[in-house]
N, C-alpha and C positions, 0 to 999 in steps of 0.2 A: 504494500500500500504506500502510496506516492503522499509526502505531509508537506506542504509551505504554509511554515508560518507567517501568516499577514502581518500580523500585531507583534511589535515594541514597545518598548516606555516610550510615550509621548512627546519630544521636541521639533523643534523648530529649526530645520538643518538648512545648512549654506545654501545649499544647490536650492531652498527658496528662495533666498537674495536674487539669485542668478537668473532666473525669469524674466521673460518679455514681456512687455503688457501693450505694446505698440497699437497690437488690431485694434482696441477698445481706444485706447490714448487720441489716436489720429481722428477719431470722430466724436468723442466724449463731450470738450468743448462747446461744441455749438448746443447740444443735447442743455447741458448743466443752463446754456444763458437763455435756451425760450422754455426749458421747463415749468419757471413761473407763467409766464404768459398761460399755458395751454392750462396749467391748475387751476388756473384764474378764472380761464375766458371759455375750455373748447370741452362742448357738450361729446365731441369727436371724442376728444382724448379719453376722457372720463368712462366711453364704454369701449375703447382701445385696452383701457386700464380691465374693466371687468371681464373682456373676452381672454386676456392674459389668464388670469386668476379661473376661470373657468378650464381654458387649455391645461394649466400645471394640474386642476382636478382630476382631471378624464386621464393625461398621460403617465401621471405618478403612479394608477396603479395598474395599469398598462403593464408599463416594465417595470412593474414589481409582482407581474404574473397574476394576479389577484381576478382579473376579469379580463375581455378581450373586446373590441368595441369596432362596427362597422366605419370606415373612415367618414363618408357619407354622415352617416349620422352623427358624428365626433364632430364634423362641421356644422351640422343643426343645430346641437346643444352649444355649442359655443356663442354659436349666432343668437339664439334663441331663449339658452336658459333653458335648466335640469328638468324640461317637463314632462310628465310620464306618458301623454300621448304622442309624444315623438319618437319615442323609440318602440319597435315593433318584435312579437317573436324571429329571431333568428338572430337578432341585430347583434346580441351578445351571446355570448356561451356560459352567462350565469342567468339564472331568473332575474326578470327586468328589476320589481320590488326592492332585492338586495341589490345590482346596480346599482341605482336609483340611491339608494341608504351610503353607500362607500363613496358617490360622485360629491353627495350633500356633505358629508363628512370631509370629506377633504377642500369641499368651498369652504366649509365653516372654517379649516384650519388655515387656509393661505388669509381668510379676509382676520383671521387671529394675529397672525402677524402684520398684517398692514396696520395692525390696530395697537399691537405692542410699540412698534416703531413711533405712532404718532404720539405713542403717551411716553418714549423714550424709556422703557423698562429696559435695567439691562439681562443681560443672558444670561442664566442662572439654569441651575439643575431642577429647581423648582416649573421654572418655563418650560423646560423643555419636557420634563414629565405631563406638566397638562397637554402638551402640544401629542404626545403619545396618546394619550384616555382619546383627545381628537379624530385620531386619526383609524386607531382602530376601535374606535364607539360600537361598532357593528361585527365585527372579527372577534369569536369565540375561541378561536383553538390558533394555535402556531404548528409547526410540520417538528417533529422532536424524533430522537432512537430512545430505541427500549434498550432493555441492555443487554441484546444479542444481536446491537446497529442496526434494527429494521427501522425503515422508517414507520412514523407514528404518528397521531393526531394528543397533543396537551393542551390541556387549559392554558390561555394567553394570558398572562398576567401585563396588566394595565396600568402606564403610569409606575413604574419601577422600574428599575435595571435588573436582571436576567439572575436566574437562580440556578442555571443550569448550564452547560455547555453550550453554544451553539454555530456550531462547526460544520459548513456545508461540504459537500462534496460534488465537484465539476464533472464533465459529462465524463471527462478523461478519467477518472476517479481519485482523481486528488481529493486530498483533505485539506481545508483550506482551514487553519488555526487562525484563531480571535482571542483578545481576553478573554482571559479565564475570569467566571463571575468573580473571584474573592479579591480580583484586583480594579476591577469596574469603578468601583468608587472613586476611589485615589485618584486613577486614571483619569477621569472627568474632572475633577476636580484641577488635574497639572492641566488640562486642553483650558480650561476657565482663564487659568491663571497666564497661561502661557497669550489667549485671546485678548485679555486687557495690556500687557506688553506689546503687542504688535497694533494696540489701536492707539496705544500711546506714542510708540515710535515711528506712526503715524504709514505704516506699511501701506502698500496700494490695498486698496478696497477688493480687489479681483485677486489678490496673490490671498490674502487673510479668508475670505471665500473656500478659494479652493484648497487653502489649508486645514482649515477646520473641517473642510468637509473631508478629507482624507484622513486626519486625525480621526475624527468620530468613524469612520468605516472601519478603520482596522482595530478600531476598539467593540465596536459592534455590542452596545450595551445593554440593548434589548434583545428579551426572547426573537420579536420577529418586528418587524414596523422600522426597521434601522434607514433602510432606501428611503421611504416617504420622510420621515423627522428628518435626517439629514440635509435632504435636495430644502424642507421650508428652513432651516437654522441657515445652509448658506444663502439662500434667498434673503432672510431677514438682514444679514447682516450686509448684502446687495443694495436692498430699499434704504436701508440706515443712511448709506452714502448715493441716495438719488438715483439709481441703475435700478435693473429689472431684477423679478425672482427667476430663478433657474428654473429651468425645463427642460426635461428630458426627452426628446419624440423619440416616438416607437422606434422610427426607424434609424436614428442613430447608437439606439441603447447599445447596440452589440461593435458595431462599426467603430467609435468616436468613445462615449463615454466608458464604459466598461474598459477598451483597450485605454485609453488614457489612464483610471485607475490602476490598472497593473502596471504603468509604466511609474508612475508615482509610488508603489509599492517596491518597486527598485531604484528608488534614488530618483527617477527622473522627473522631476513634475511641468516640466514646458506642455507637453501634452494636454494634461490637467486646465491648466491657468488660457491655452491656450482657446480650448472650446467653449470656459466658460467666457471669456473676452467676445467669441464668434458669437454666441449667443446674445450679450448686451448690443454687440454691434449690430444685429438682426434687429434687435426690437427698438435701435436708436434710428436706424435708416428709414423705417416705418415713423416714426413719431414724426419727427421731421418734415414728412409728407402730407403732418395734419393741418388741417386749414388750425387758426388760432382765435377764431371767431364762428360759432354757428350763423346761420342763416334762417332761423324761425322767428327772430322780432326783430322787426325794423328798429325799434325805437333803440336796442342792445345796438345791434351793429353801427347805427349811428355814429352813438357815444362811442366805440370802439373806433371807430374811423376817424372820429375828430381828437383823438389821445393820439392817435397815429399821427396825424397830419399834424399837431402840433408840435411832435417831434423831432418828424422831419424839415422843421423849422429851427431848432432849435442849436447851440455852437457846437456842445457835446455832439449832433448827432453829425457837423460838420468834420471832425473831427476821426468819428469816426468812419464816415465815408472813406475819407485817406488814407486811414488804415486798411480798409478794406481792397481802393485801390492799387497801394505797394503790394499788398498780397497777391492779389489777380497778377502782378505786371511779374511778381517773384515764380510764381510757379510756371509762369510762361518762360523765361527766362533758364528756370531748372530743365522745362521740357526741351527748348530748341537746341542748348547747348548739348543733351545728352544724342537728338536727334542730328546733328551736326556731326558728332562725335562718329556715331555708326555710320554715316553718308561717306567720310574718310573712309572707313576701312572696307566699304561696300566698293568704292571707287580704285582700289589697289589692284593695279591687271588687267583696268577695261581701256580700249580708247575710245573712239569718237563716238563709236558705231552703237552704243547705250551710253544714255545721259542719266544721269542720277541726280535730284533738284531737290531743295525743299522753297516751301512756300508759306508764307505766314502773314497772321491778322492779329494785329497788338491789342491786349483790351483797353488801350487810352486813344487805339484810330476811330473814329466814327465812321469812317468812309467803308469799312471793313465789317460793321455789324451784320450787316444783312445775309455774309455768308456762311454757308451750310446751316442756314437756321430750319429749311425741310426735314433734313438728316438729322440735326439733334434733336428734332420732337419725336421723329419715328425713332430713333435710339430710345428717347427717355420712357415714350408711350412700351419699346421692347420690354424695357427693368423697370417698369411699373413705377415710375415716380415722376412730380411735377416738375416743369423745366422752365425757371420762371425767366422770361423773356426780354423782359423791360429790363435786367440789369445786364452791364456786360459780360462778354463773353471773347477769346479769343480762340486762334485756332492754328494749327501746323500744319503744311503737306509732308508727307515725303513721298517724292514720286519717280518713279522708274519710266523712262520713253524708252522704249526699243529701237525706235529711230526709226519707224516702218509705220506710223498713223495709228501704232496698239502702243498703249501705255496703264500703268497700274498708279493708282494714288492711295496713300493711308491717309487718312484724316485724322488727326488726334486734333480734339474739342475740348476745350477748358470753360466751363459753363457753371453758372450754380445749380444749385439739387433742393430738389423742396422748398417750403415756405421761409428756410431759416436761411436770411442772405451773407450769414457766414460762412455754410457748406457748399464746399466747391465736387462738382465732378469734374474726371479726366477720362473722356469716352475715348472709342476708337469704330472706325468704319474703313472697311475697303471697298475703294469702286473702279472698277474698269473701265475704259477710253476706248472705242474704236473707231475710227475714222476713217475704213480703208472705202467705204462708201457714201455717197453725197448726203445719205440722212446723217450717218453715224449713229452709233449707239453708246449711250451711258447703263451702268448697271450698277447695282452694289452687291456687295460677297457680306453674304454674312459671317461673320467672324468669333459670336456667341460671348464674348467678354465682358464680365460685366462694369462698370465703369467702378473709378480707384477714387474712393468719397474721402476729403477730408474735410476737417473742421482750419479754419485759417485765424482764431482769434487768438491764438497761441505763436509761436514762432515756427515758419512755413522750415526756414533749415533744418530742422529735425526730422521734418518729415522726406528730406530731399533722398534717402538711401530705397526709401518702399516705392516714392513717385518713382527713381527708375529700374527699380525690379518689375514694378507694372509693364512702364515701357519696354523693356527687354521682354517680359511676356506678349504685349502686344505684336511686337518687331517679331516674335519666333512664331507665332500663329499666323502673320501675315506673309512671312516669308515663305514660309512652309507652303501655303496655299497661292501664293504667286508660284513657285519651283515647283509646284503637281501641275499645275495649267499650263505650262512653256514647252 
């Protein structure tokens, strides 16, 4: 029999220092400055916020194997709220009823944590045991060995830490070792302690997240309920610092989360820190996109419009235009000299007979806006977010002539992204030229990339090593797909 022990004594080792936090970083910013606004103003955000909190319901016990749920219908109740006539026989593989009781339980616990957060409770053993009784209110038994290892059905003891072993076995048949009950206590107790040093030492909000939540896994303190408590404790501690709760989907449980945790179980936790950042980033790209005003009272929107308008009156807001400005002119600046760069080395060994060019639109030229404004709405309409038009925008070619009337162009587009006019996209499009005929034909290649979003109220050089890993991503799928057509 094959044994890995999961569980250590509890700290807080270097190789957390050493984490990345960039994916969340690069777009966090803009997020933090219209947050107020949308708490304030957007009826959008407020059921953005509930449809969240519904999703972590339905998918927590998902992959924590408990029930199984039609996706179809998973989109209903999200949409719609836990009602019992939306869901049908077949739709789950438990009786609707109990469903139904496990969904409501686990809303009750996620909207328990939005509600600890706003009364600033801290995290205590105390918490997190109610947040247990929560979550399994409805869960009578846990999965347990006799003591000849068969598996077994136990009374689930609720709101305590675990009385007995409980040490799973993977398909391979490993034994995967957890605290042992007699040290459970203590254990939690150093994860507390260890939790208020790293909010003191003011650790990133997504490193301290996915720490705690790897700490408490390989402590594993309950009979059974460990997955659901965990994913709301690092979520709570997410909302504390303005981000989203964790969410697990189905379809990453095995892929992504799971692999991440064993990678963190060996020393490595980039993996970890990693998904949870994709995931903030997910739910920050979406908000972004939300209008910051409904549109059901005239007399609201008004007033919202003339707070606006008097702002954009205002020196502060001239002030910050400027800034906004320098930004737009800087990331143009990082794109063309990186695209410059690759035009030399493209150019080494050809002569006349293929020209290599680029081409470009400043965001300070006026004369320049109106181009590929078709192209970036159908790009932004592609990746589903708004593309707001009134502010500037600049843009690059890089173009290959063949020198025979066929030519290829990449288009990379510097544009903002959503309602918040500090988040900048950096799209890409390929389109082909031919001209060997008196109509000609233009076409676009689709290239499926999705555009490289940053927030620009921070300092854009930081960001300048991911801007051109994008572009080197761009340049390799486009090249690629020029070099198959030739």
């Amino acid at each position: 029999m094959k044994v890995a022990r999961i569980w250590k004594p509890v700290s807080f080792e270097e190789s957390w220092n050493r984490v990345e936090t960039d994916v969340v970083d690069e777009i966090a910013p803009s997020w933090f400055v219209r947050r107020k606004v949308l708490v304030d103003n957007s009826e959008e955000f407020a059921l953005f916020i509930q449809k969240l909190k519904r999703r972590h319901a339905i998918e927590t016990g998902i992959v924590e194997r408990m029930y199984d749920l039609d996706k179809g219908v998973t989109e209903t109740l999200i949409n719609e709220g836990f009602i019992s006539s939306l869901v049908s026989h077949g739709d789950s593989n438990i009786e609707k009823g109990k469903l139904l009781d496990h969904l409501k339980d686990h809303l009750e616990a996620i909207d328990f944590v939005f509600d600890i957060v706003r009364e600033n409770r801290p995290l205590t053993k105390g918490f997190i045991n109610e947040l247990h009784q929560l979550v399994t209110r409805n869960q009578e038994f846990a999965e347990g060995r006799d003591q000849f290892g068969n598996k077994t059905k136990i009374p689930l003891i609720k709101g305590r830490f675990k009385e007995r072993e409980n040490n799973p076995t993977r398909e391979d048949g490993t034994v995967i070792l957890y605290c042992p009950p007699e040290q459970v206590e203590s254990e939690m107790d150093n994860l507390f302690k260890i939790y208020n040093q790293l909010l003191e030492a003011k650790i990133h909000p997504l490193v301290i997240s996915a720490w705690v939540h790897h700490a408490f896994t390989t402590i594993h303190p309950y009979q059974d309920g460990n997955g659901r408590v965990v994913r709301l404790i690092a979520s709570l501690i997410l909302i504390k610092f303005d981000y989203f709760p964790i969410t697990v989907l189905r379809e990453e449980a095995k892929e992504k989360y799971i692999l991440a945790l064993e990678e963190a179980d060996k020393g490595m936790p980039q993996k970890l820190v990693t998904y949870f950042s994709e995931i903030q980033r997910k739910n920050i790209e979406e908000v972004l996109n939300i209008k910051e005003v409904s549109s059901t009272s005239l007399n609201e929107v008004t007033k919202f419009l003339k707070r606006k308008l008097k702002a954009k009156l205002s020196e502060k807001q001239d002030a910050y235009e400027l800034m906004l400005q320098n930004k737009r002119l800087a990331l143009f600046n990082i794109c063309s000299e990186y695209l410059n760069l690759y035009k030399g080395i493209l150019e080494e060994g050809f002569d006349d007979s293929m020209q290599f060019y680029i081409g470009s639109g400043r965001p300070d030229d006026q004369t320049s806006q109106h181009y590929y404004h078709q192209q970036i709405v159908a790009y932004a309409s592609q990746h589903n977010y708004y593309f707001n038009r009134l502010l500037p925008k600049s843009y690059l070619i890089f173009g290959i002539d063949f020198m025979s009337n066929r030519k290829y162009e990449l288009g990379i587009s510097i544009h903002h992204y959503g309602y918040d006019d500090s988040t900048i996209a950096i799209g890409a499009f390929l389109e082909y030229k031919d001209n060997r005929t008196d109509i000609g034909t233009d076409s676009i290649i689709p290239l499926f990339l999705k555009p490289h979003i940053i927030s620009v109220t921070d300092d854009v050089k930081s960001k300048e090593i991911n801007i051109k890993l994008h572009l080197e991503n761009v340049l390799t799928v486009a090249m690629a797909q020029i070099a198959s057509e030739i």
